[in-house]
TIBADO-202066 format. One line per field, with one value per residue (C-alpha): x, y, z; residue number from 1; residue in three letters. Coordinates in Angstrom, 2 decimals, padded with zeros to 5 digits, always signed. Last residue first. Layout:
BEGIN
px = (X  ...)
py = (Y  ...)
pz = (Z  ...)
k = (NUM  ...)
r = (ALA  ...)
//
This chain:
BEGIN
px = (-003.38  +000.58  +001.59  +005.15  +007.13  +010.13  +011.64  +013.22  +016.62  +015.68  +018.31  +015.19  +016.96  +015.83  +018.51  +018.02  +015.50  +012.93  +009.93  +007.44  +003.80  +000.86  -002.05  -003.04  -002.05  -001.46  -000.17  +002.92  +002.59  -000.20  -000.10  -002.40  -002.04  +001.94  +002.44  +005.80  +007.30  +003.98  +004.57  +003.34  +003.05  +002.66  +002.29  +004.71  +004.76  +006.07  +006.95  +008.18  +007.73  +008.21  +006.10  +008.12  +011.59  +009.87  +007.92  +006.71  +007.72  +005.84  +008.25  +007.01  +010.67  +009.71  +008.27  +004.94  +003.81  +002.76  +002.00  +001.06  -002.65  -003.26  -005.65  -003.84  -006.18  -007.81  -004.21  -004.35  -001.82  -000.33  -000.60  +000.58  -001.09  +000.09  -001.39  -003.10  -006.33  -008.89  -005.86  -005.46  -009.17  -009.66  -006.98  -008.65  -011.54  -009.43  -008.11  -007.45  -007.42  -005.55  -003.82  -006.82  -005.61  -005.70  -004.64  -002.77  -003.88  -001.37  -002.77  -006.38  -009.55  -011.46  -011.68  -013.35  -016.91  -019.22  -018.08  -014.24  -015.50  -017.68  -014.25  -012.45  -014.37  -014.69  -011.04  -010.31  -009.19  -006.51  -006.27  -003.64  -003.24  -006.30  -007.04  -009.17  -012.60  -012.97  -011.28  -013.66  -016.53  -015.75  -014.12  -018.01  -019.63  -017.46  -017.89  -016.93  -014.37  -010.89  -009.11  -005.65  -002.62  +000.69  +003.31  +004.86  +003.02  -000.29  +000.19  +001.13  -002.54  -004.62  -003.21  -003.47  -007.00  -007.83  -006.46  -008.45  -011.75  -014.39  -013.42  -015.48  -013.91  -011.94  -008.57  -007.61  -004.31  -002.99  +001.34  +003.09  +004.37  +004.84  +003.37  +006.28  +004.75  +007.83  +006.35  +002.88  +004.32  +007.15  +004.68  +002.31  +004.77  +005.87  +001.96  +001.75  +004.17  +002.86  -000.49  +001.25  +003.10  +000.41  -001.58  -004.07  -006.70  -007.71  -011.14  -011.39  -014.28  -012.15  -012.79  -010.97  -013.18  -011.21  -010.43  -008.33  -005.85  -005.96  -004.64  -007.90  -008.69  -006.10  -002.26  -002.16  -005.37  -005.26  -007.90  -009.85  -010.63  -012.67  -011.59  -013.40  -012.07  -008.51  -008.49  -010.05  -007.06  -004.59  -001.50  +000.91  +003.14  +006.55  +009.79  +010.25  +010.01  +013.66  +015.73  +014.63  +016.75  +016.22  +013.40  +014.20  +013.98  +010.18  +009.55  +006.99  +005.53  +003.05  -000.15  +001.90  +002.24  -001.31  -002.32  +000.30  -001.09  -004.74  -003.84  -001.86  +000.31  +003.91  +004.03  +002.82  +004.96  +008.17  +007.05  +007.55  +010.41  +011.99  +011.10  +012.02  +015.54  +015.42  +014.40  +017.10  +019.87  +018.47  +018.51  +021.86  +022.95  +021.25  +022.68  +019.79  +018.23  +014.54  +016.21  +018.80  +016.99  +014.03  +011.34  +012.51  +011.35)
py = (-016.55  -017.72  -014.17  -014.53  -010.94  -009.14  -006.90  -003.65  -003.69  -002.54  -003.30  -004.37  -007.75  -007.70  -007.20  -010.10  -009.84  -012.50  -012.85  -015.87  -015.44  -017.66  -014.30  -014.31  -010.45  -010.15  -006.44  -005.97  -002.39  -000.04  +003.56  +005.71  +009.46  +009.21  +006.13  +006.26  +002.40  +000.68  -002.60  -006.04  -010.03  -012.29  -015.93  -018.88  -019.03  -016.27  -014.16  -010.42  -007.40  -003.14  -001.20  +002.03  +000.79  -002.36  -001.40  -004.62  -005.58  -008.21  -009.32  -009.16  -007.77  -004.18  -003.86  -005.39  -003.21  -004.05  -001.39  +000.51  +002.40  +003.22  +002.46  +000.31  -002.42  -003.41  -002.21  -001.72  -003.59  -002.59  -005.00  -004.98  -006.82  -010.61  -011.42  -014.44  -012.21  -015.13  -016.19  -012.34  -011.85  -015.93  -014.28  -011.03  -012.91  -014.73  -012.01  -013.56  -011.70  -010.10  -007.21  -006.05  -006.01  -002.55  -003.53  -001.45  -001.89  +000.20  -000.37  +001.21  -000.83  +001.00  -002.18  -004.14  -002.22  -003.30  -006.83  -005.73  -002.74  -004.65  -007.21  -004.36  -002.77  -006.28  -006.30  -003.31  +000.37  +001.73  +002.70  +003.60  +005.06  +007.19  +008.13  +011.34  +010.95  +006.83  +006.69  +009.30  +007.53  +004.05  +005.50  +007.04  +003.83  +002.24  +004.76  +007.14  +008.38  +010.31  +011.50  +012.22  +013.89  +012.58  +014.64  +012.52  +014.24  +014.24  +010.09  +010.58  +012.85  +010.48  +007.33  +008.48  +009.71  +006.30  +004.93  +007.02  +006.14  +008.46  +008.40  +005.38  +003.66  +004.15  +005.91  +007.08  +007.87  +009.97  +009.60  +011.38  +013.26  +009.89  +006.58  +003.82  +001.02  +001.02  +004.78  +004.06  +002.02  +004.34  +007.20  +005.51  +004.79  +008.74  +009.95  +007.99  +009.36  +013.03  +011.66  +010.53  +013.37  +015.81  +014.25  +010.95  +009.16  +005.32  +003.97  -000.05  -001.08  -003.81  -001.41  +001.92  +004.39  +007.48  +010.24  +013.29  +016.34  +015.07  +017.76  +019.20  +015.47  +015.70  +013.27  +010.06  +008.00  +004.64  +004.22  +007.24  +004.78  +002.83  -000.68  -004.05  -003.72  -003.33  -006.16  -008.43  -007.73  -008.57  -006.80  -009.01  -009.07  -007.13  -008.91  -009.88  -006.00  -005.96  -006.92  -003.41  -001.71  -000.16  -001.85  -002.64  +001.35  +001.25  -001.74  -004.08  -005.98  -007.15  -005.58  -002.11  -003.02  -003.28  -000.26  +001.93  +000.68  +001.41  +004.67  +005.46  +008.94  +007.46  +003.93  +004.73  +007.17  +005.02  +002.42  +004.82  +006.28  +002.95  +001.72  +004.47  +004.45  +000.67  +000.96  +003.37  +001.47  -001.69  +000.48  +001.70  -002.54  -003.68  -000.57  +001.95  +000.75  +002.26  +004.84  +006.60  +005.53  +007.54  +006.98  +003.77  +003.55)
pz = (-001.06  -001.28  -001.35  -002.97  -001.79  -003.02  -000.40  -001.76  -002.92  -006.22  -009.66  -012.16  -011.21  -007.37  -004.79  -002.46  +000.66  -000.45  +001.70  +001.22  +002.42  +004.33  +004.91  +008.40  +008.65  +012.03  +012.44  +014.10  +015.00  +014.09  +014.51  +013.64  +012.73  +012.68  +010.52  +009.38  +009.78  +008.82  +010.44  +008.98  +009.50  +006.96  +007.70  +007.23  +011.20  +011.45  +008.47  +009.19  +006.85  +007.78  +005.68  +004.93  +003.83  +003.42  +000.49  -000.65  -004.06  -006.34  -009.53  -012.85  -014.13  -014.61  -011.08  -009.35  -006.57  -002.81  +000.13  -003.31  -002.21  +001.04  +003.75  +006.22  +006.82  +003.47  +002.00  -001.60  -004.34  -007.55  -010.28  -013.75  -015.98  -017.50  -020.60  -022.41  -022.69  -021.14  -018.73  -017.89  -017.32  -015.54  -012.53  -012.27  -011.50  -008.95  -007.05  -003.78  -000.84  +001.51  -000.37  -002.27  -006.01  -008.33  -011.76  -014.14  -017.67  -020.12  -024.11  -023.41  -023.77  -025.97  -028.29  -025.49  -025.12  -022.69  -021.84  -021.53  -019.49  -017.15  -016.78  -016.03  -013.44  -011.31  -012.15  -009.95  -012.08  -013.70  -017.32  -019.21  -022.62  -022.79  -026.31  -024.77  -026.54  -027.04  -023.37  -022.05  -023.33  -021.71  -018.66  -018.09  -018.80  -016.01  -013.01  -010.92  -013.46  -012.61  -015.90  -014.65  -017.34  -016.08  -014.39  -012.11  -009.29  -011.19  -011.19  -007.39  -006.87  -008.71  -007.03  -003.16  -004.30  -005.49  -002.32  +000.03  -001.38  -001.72  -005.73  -006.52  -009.06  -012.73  -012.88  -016.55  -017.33  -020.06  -019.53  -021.65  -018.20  -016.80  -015.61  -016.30  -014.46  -012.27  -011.61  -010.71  -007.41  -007.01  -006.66  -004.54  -001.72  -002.01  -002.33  +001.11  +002.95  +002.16  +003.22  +006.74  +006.93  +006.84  +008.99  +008.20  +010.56  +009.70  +010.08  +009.79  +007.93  +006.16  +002.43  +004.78  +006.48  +005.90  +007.90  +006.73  +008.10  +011.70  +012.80  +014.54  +015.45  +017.89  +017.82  +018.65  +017.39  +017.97  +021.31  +019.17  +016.74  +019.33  +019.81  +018.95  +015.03  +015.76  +018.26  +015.29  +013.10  +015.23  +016.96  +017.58  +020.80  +021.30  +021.66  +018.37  +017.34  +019.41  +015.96  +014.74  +017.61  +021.25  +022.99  +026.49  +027.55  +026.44  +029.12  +027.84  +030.77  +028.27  +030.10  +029.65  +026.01  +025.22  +027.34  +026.07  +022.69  +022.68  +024.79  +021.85  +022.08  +024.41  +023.25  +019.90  +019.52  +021.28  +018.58  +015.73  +016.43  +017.19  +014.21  +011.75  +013.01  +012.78  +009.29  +008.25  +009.91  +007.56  +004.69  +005.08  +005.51  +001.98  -000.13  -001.05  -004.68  -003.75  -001.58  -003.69  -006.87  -006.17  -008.97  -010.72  -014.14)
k = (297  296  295  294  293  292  291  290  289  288  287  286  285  284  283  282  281  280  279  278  277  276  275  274  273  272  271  270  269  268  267  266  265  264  263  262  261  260  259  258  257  256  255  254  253  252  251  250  249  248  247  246  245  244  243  242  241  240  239  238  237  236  235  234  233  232  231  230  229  228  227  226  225  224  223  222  221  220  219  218  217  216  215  214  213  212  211  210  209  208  207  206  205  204  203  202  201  200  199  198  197  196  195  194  193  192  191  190  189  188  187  186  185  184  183  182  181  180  179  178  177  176  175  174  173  172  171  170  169  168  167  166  165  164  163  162  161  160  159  158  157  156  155  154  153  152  151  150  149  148  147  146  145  144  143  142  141  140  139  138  137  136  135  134  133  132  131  130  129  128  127  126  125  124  123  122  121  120  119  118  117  116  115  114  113  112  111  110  109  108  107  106  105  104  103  102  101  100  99  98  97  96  95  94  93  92  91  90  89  88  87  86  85  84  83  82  81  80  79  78  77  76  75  74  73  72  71  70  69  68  67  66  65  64  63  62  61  60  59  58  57  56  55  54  53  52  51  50  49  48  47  46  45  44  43  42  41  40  39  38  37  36  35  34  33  32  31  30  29  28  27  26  25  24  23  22  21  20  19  18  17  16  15  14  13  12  11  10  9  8  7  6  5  4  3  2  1)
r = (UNK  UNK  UNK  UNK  UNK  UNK  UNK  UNK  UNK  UNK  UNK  UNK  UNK  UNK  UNK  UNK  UNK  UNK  UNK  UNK  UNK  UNK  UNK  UNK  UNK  UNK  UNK  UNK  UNK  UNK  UNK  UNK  UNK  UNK  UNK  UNK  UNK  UNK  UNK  UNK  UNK  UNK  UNK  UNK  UNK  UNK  UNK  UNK  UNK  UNK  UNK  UNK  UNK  UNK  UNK  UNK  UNK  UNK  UNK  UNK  UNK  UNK  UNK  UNK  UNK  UNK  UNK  UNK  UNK  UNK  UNK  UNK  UNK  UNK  UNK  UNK  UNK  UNK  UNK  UNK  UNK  UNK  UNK  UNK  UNK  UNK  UNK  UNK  UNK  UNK  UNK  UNK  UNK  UNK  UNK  UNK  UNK  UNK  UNK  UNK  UNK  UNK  UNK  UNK  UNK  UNK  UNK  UNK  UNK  UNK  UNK  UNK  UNK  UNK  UNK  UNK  UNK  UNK  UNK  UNK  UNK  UNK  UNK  UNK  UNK  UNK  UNK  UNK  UNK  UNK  UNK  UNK  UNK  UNK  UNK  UNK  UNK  UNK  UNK  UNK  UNK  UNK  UNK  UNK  UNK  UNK  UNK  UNK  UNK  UNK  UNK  UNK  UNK  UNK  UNK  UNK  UNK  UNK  UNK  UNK  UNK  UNK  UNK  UNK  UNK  UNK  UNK  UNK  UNK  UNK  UNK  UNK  UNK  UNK  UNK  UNK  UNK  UNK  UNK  UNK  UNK  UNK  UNK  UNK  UNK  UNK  UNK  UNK  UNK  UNK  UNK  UNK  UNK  UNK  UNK  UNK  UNK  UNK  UNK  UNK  UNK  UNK  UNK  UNK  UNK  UNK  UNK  UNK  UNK  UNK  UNK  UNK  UNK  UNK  UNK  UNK  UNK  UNK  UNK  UNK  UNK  UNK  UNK  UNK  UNK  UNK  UNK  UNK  UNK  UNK  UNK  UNK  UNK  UNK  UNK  UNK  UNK  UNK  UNK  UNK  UNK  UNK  UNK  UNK  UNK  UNK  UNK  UNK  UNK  UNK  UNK  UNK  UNK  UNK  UNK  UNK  UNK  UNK  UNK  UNK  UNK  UNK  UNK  UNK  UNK  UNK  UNK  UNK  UNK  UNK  UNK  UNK  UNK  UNK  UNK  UNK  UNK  UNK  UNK  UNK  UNK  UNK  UNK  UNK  UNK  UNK  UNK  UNK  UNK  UNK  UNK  UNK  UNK  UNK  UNK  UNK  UNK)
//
């Protein structure tokens, strides 16, 4: 199922206008509210008047992942802590700051991702892992959004005896969480199994669960870096989406590099990602013109 047709199937050249209107917003934010970027740019003889379309991001330097973690949160931070609606110390360490829009931006990239995997109102869904994280919450409130019924568990044991009670018929959790569960008790294993990936690494007990099964699950990635859930998402054809309406991709040098188009809390342009990838800009067969991705991890 494909939650917002109008965007997710949006003609090739409208999307592109709509990205570079995203852009530019964003980088003249980050140029005017980020001290961490102001300063960045300012050493690059970046001139904001110089950048004035989507094709201009090649003239701005990376941002890597080791710069993030040497500055102080506040160095990204654009707008006060008093609207700053939540804080969240993401799985790289990295703390990330979230208004309004930014959490209303995420339930909409969550909500296509849970949506190709046809979540819905007959939908009983079971989400299994630590509930401080931000992209467990992101996935509990878009599955409520779509109308299905949410069991959150903390842990393993407790999916286990809800599933046997409820007749859950999805569950989504990390493989480390599925394997304990296939161990435990295998028959309560619900018939939906959406797996949650880390972006930048490799999954490779997930890998020996689906060989050991014979099956393919659906996967919808987290960002380490980001903090949300769905930045990837595999659709109804097995294909792995990035959200590029919202999560701007580039490949140099074979590697991954990223923009979150919409982040208003804290910004990060051009991330490094260091991650060798292959970008496909076609029109997928499920009918999406969202980028397809190949993370060669």
């Amino acid at each position: 199922m494909i939650s917002n047709p109008k965007i997710e199937m949006m003609p090739l050249e409208m999307k592109k206008e709509i990205i570079g209107q995203r852009f530019l917003k964003t980088f003249c934010w980050a140029y005017e509210k980020s001290s961490f970027y102001r300063e960045k740019y300012t050493k690059a003889q970046i001139k904001s008047n110089k950048i004035k379309e989507i094709d201009d991001i090649k003239k701005l330097p990376l941002t890597t992942i080791d710069e993030l973690k040497q500055i102080d949160p506040l160095e990204l931070l654009t707008v006060p802590v008093s609207v700053t609606l939540r804080l969240n110390k993401t799985i790289s360490g990295l703390y990330r700051g979230f208004t309004s829009n930014d959490i209303a931006r995420n339930l909409d990239i969550t909500v296509r991702s849970l949506a190709s995997n046809e979540i819905n109102k007959a939908s009983t869904v079971i989400i299994c892992g630590k509930y401080s994280s931000q992209y467990l919450l992101d996935l509990h409130y878009a599955a409520e959004a779509l109308g299905a019924t949410v069991i959150p568990c903390n842990d393993v044991q407790s999916a286990i005896d809800i599933s046997n009670i409820f007749n859950a018929n999805t569950l989504i959790t990390t493989s480390k969480n599925l394997q304990e569960i296939l161990n435990k008790a295998p028959d309560t294993l619900p018939p939906k199994v959406i797996a949650l990936v880390n972006t930048f690494e490799k999954d490779i007990l997930l890998k020996e669960i689906e060989t050991k099964l014979n099956c393919t699950f659906s996967k919808i990635y987290m960002s380490r870096y980001f903090g949300l859930a769905g930045i990837f998402f595999t659709c109804e054809e097995n294909k792995l989406h990035i959200q590029d309406d919202y999560l701007y991709p580039e490949i140099i040098d074979g590697n991954l590099v990223i923009t979150p188009l919409s982040f208003e809390a804290m910004p990060i342009i051009r991330l490094q990602t260091n991650i060798p990838a292959k970008l496909n800009k076609d029109t997928c067969k499920c009918g999406r013109t969202l980028a397809t991705i190949e993370l060669e991890l």
